[in-house]
C-alpha positions in Angstrom: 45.2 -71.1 -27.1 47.5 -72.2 -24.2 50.5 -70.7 -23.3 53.2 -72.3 -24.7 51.3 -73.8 -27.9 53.0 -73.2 -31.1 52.2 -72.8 -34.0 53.3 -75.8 -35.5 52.3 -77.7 -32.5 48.8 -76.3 -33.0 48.9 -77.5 -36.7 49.4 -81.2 -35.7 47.7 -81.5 -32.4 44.2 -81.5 -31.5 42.5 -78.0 -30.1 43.1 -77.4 -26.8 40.8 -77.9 -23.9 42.4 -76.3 -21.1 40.3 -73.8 -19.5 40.8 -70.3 -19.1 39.2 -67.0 -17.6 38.1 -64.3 -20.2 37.2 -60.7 -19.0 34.8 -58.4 -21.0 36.0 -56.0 -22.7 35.0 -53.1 -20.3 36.6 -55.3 -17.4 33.1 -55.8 -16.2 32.5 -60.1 -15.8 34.4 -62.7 -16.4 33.8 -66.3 -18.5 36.2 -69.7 -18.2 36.3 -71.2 -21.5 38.2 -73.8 -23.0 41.2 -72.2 -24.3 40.8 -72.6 -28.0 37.9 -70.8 -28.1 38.5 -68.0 -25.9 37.9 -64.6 -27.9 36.9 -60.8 -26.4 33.4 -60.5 -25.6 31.0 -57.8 -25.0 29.3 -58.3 -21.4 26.2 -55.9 -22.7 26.5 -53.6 -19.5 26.9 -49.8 -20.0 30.6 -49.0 -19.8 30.6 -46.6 -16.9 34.0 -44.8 -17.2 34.2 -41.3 -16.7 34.1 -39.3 -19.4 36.3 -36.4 -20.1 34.1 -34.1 -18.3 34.6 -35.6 -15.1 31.4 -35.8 -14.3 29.5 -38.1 -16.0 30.2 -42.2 -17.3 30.2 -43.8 -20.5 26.8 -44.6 -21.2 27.3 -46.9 -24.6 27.2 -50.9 -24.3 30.5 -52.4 -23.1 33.1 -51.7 -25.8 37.2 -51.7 -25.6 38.7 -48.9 -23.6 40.5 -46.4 -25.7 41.1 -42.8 -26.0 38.3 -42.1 -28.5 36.4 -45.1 -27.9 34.1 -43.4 -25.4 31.6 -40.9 -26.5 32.0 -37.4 -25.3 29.5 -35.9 -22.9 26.7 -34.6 -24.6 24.1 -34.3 -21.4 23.7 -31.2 -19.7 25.8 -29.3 -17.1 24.1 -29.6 -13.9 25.8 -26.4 -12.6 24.0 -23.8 -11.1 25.0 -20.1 -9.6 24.2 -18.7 -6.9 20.8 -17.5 -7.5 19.9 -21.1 -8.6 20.1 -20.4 -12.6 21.1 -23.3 -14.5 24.3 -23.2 -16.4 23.4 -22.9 -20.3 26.3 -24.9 -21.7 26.4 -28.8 -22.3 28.3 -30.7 -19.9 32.2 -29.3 -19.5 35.2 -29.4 -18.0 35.9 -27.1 -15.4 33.9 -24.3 -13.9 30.9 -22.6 -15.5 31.3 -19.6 -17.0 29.4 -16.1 -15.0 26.1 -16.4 -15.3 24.1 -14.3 -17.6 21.1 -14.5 -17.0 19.1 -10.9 -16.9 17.5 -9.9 -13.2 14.8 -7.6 -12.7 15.0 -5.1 -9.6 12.8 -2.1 -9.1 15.1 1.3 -8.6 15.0 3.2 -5.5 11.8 5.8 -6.5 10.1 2.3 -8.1 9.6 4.3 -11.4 12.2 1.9 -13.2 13.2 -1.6 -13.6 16.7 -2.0 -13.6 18.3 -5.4 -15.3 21.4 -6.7 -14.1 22.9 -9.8 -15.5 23.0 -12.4 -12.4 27.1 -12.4 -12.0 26.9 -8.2 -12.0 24.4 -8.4 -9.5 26.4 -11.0 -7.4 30.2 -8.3 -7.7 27.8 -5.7 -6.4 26.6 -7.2 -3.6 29.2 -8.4 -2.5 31.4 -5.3 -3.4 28.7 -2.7 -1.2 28.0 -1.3 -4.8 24.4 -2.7 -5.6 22.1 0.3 -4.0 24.4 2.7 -6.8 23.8 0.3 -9.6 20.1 0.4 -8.2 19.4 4.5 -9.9 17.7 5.0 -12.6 18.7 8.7 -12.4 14.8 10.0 -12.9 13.6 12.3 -10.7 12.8 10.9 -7.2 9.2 12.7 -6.8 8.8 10.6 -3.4 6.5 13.1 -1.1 8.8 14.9 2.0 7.7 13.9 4.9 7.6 17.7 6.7 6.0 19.6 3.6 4.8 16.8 1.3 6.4 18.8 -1.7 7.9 15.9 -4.2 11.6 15.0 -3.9 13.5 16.9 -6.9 16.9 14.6 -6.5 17.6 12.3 -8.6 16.7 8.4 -7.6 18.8 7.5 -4.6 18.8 5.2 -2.0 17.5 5.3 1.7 15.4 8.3 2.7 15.0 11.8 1.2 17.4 13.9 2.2 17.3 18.3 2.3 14.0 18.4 3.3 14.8 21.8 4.8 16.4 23.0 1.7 13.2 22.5 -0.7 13.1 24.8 -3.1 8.8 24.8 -3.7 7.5 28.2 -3.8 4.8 28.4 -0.5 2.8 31.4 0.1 3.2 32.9 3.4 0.6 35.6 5.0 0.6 38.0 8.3 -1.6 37.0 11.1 -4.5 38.7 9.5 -4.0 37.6 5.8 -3.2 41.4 4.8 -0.1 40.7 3.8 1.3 38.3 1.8 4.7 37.1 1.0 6.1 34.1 -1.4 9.2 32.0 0.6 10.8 28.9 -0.1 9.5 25.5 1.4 13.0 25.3 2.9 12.7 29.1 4.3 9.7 28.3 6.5 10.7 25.3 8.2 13.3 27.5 9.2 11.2 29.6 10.5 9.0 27.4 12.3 11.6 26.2 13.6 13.6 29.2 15.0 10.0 30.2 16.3 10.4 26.4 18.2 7.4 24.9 16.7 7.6 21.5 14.4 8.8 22.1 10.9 6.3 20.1 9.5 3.3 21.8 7.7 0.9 22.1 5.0 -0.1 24.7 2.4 -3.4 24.3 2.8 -2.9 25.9 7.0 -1.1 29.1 5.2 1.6 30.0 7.6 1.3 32.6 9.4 5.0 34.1 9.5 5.0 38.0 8.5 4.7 40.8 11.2 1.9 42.8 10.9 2.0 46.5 10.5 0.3 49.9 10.7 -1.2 49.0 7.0 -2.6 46.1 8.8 -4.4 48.1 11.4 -5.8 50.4 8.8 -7.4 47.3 6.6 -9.3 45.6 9.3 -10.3 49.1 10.0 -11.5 49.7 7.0 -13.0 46.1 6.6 -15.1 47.2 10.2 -16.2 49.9 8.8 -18.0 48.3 5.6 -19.1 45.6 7.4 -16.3 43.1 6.0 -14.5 42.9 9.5 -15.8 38.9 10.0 -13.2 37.7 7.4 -10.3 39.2 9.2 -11.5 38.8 12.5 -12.1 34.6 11.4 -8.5 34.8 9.8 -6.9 36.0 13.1 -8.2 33.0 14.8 -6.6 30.3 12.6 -3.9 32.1 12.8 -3.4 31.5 16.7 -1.4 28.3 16.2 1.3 29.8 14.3 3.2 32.1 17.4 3.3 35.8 17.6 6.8 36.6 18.7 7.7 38.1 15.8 4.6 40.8 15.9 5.9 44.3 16.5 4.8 46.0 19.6 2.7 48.1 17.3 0.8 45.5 15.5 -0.6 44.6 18.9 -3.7 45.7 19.5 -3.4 47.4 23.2 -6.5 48.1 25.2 -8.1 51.5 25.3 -5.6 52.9 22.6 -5.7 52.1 18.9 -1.5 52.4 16.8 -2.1 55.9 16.7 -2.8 56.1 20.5 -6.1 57.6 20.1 -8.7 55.9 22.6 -10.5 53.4 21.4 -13.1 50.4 22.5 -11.1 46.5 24.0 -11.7 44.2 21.5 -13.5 41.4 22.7 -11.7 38.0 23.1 -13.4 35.0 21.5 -15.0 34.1 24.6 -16.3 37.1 25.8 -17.8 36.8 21.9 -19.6 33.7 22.8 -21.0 34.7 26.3 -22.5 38.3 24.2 -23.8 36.0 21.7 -25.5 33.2 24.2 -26.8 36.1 25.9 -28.5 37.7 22.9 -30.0 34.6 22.0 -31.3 34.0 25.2 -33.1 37.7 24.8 -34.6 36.7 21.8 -35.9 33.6 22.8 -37.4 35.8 26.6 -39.0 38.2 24.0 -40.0 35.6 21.7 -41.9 34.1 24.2 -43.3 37.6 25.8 -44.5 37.8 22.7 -46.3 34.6 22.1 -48.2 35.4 26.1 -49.3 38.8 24.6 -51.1 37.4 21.3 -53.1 34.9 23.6 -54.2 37.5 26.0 -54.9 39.8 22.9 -56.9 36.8 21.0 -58.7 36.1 24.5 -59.2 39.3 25.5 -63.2 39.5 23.8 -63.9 36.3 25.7 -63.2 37.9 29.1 -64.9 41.5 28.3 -68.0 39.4 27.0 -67.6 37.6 30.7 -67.3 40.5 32.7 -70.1 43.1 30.6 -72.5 39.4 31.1 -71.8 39.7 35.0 -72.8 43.4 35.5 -75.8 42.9 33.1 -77.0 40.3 35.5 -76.3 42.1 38.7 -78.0 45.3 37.1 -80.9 43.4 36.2 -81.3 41.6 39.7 -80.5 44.7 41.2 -84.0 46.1 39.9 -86.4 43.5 40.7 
């Protein structure tokens, strides 16, 4: 109806023809229609305005605005943290709430999975604090990398730490195995050390670290004497890579006197060992051989008495005619 029609006027006059512009009622198009029959209309496009999530758009057919005549959101938030999770929550207003979703890192010793929810693990990074959270508080048991004994701490981060304080039980001997002694792990890197070798070792080379004595002497003595003196002797020679500082004077063995200072025979070196031991092999191979020559002779020995009885038979016999 036209502007200025009234009511009365409308009652006696025909309808009117003038023609207007109509919008939808989501503002979307416009129609011109002849005034009497302009009315709202529905242009059937989807709304589009923003819901209140502030995100998303009206996605019903093209309606009159109002406060509740939109829909609320009921999509999905889109959010993600920083580890990429998606936010659990439908579509909202504002920020997401801390992530919650459960991460699985390995502790320190890699006995243990540790879970973290994904915002913890986030504060602890960035707070310096994750290689704590990171403990399962188990025993380490890593291997030391001097002795090989397992760590005893409890899970922690980076490297073992007091390798020279282990507290294993290792078995120490003398140079020639006589005596024996039990030490701490920690006790003979120590001494390797003050005795400026590497503190690194095994138990299976069985450190050599005691001082012999007089009781030592009187073993390998004894061993000599009933034939048992190749163990000790053997034992001596692995022991040559551990040093010999610590030795008393006495322990020594000193050539042409014995710890009581009686006279006695040098004992050999290893090499002068070997050179006695090539050259008694090379006797028994000469008489070996000497030996072989004399049981041919022997075996033709008839042969050449049957030659030479043969020639004087013949010269006697010629010597007659």
């Amino acid at each position: 109806m036209m502007a200025g029609c009234s009511s009365s006027d409308a009652q006696q006059c025909p309808p009117c023809c003038q023609p207007v512009t109509v919008s939808c009622l989501g503002g979307h198009t416009e129609q011109t229609v002849q005034c009497h029959a302009a009315q709202d209309f529905s242009c059937g496009q989807p709304c589009g305005r923003v819901l209140q999530c502030g995100k998303h758009h009206c996605q019903k057919e093209c309606h009159r605005a109002g406060p509740e005549t939109c829909s609320s959101c009921s999509l999905a938030c889109d959010g993600v943290c920083h580890s990429g999770h998606a936010c659990p929550l439908p579509c909202h207003a504002g920020d997401c709430p801390p992530c919650e979703e459960p991460l699985r890192l390995a502790c320190h010793c890699g006995k243990t999975t540790v879970e973290l929810p994904c915002h913890e693990h986030l504060l602890a990074t960035e707070a310096g604090t994750l290689g704590q959270r990171l403990c399962c508080e188990k025993p380490c048991h890593k291997q030391l990398p001097l002795c090989g004994h397992p760590c005893r701490s409890s899970c922690h981060e980076g490297n073992c730490q007091g390798t020279a304080t282990c507290r294993e039980v290792v078995t120490v001997f003398c140079r020639c195995k006589s005596k024996r002694e039990s030490w701490t792990c920690g006790g003979v890197q120590e001494a390797l050390v003050a005795r400026g070798l590497h503190p690194g070792y095994s138990e299976a080379s069985k450190p050599r670290l005691l001082d012999c004595d007089d009781s030592c002497l009187q073993k390998r003595r004894k061993d000599r004497h009933e034939g048992r003196g190749n163990e000790g002797r053997e034992g001596g020679a692995e022991g040559a890579e551990f040093p010999m500082e610590g030795l008393s004077q006495r322990a020594l063995p000193r050539e042409g006197r014995d710890a009581a200072g009686r006279s006695q025979t040098r004992k050999l070196t290893r090499e002068e060992r070997r050179i006695a031991a090539e050259k008694r092999e090379a006797e028994k191979k000469r008489r070996a051989m000497y030996s072989r020559i004399w049981r041919r002779f022997l075996k033709s020995l008839p042969v050449v008495l049957g030659l030479i009885l043969g020639f004087i038979l013949f010269r006697l016999l010629a010597g007659s005619s």
